[in-house]
N, C-alpha and C positions, 0 to 999 in steps of 0.2 A: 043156369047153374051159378051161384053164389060162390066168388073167391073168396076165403076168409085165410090164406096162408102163400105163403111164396111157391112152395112145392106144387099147387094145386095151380099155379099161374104157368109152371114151367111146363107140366103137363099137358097142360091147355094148349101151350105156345106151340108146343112137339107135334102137336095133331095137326095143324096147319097147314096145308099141303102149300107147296109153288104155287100151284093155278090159283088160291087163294089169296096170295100176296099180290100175284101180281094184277090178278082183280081188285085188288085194295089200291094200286101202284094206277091203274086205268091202262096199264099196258101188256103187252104181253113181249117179256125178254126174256133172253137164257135166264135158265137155275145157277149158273156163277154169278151171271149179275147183280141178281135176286139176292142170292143167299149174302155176298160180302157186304153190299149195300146197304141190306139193314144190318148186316154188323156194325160195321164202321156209325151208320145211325145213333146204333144203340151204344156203340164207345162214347161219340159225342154225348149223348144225351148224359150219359153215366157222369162224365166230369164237366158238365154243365159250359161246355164249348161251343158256343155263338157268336155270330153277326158274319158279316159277308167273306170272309177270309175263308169259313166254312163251305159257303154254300156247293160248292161243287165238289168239294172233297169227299164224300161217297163214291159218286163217279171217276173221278180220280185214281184213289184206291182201287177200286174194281178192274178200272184197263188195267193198271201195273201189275196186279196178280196175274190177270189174264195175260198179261204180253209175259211174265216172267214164266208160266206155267202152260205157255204156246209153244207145241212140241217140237222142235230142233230139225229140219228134215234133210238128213245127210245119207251118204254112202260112205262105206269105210272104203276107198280104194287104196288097191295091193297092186305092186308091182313085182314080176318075180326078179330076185338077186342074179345077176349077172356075172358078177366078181366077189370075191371071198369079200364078206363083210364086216365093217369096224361098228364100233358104238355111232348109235344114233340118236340124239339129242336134242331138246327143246328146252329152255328155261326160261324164266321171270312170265310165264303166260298165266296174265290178271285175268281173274273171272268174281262172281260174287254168287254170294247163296244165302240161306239165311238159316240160323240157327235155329235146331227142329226144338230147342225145349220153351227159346224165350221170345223167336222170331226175331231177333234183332239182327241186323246186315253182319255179314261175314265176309272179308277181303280176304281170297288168297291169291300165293304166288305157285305155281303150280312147275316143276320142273320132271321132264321124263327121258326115261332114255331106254333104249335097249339091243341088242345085239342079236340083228336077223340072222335066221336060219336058211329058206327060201324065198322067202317072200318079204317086200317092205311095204311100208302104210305113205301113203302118201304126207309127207310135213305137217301139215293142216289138220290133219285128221287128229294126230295126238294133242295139236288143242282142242279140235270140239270133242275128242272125249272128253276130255275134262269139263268143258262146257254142259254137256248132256248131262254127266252126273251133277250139276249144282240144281238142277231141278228137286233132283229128289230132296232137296233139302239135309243133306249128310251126317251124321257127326266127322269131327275131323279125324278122329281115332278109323273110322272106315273107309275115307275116301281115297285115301293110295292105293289100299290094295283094289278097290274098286276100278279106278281107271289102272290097275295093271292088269286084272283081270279079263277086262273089257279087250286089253291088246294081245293077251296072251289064247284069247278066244279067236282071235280078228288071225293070226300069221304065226301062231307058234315058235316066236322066238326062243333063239338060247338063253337069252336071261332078259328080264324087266326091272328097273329101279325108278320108282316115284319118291319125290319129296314136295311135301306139300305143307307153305307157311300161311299160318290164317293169322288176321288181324280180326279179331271179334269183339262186338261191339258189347257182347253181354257182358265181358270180361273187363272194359273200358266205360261203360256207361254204370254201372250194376255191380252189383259182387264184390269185389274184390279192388273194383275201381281205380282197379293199375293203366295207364294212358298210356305206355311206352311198351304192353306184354306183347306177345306176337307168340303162337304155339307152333311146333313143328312136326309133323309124324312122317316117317319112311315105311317102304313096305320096299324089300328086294328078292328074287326071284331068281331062278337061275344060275348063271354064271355069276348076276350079283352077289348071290349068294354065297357061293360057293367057294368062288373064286376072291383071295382079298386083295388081290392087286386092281383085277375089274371092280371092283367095287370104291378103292380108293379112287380111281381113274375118277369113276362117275361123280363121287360128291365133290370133290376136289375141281371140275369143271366150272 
């Protein structure tokens, strides 16, 4: 078959199975390895990025997706309430993710809290929800109610309140090229809701 146009190269490239690459590679590896590898490659190649500072930077690449996109293996443990229960609270807990439109690193600070009903979650656990969602790669506009969702599944509290401050790099590198912006979204639930004294409690914390 004769290439004579770009479309007819992509085509071509599409039909490609793994087992063929990695017969080109002389190895046989995961299809994540496979697949980011010759991306990153073919990045390099694009902007003409050489000599030995590169050489292993596909592999590189490769593990860190892979370790960032290696699944989190937890239990949400619950304890039942014993005594009438107050607001319960985490904040400044750093995690990272990466922005789903430009891929660029996203720093946040992740603060929760909520006011059990029967049952409490173990400390720990309201950080690795939040940890668990920066896999998906989020927008910020969704990730609060995301991990209140997640707790309001987990123990049925009276009320849930997230605040979640992201430092994004799309926003500091790109765009808009502000170095100092940092965005914030809440999502409250419950008593947070409802109630405006709980709710002042909570931010005001």
């Amino acid at each position: 078959m004769r290439i004579t146009n770009q479309k007819q190269l992509v085509e071509l490239l599409a039909e490609v199975s793994v087992e063929l690459v990695e017969e080109y590679l002389g190895k046989r590896t995961p299809s994540h390895y496979t697949g980011v590898r010759f991306a990153t490659e073919a990045f390099l190649r694009t902007y003409n990025l050489k000599g030995s500072n590169f050489e292993e930077t596909p592999d590189r690449v490769s593990n860190m997706w892979k370790t960032f996109f290696t699944p989190i293996k937890y239990t949400l443990t619950t304890f039942p309430l014993k005594k009438k229960g107050g607001m319960i609270l985490i904040k400044n807990h750093e995690c990272w993710s990466f922005c789903p439109h430009h891929l660029l690193p996203v720093k946040y600070l992740v603060k929760v809290g909520y006011v059990p009903e029967k049952l409490v979650l173990g400390l720990s656990k309201l950080a690795r929800i939040a940890d668990i969602m920066m896999q998906k790669m989020p927008l910020q506009e969704d990730l609060a109610e995301m991990i209140a969702s997640r707790i309001i599944e987990s123990i049925e509290p009276k009320g849930v309140g997230v605040v979640v401050t992201g430092e994004h790099m799309c926003m500091k590198m790109r765009g808009v090229e502000s170095s100092h912006v940092n965005a914030v979204s809440t999502f409250m639930w419950g008593v947070f809701l409802d109630d405006v004294k709980a709710r002042d409690e909570f931010l005001s914390l």
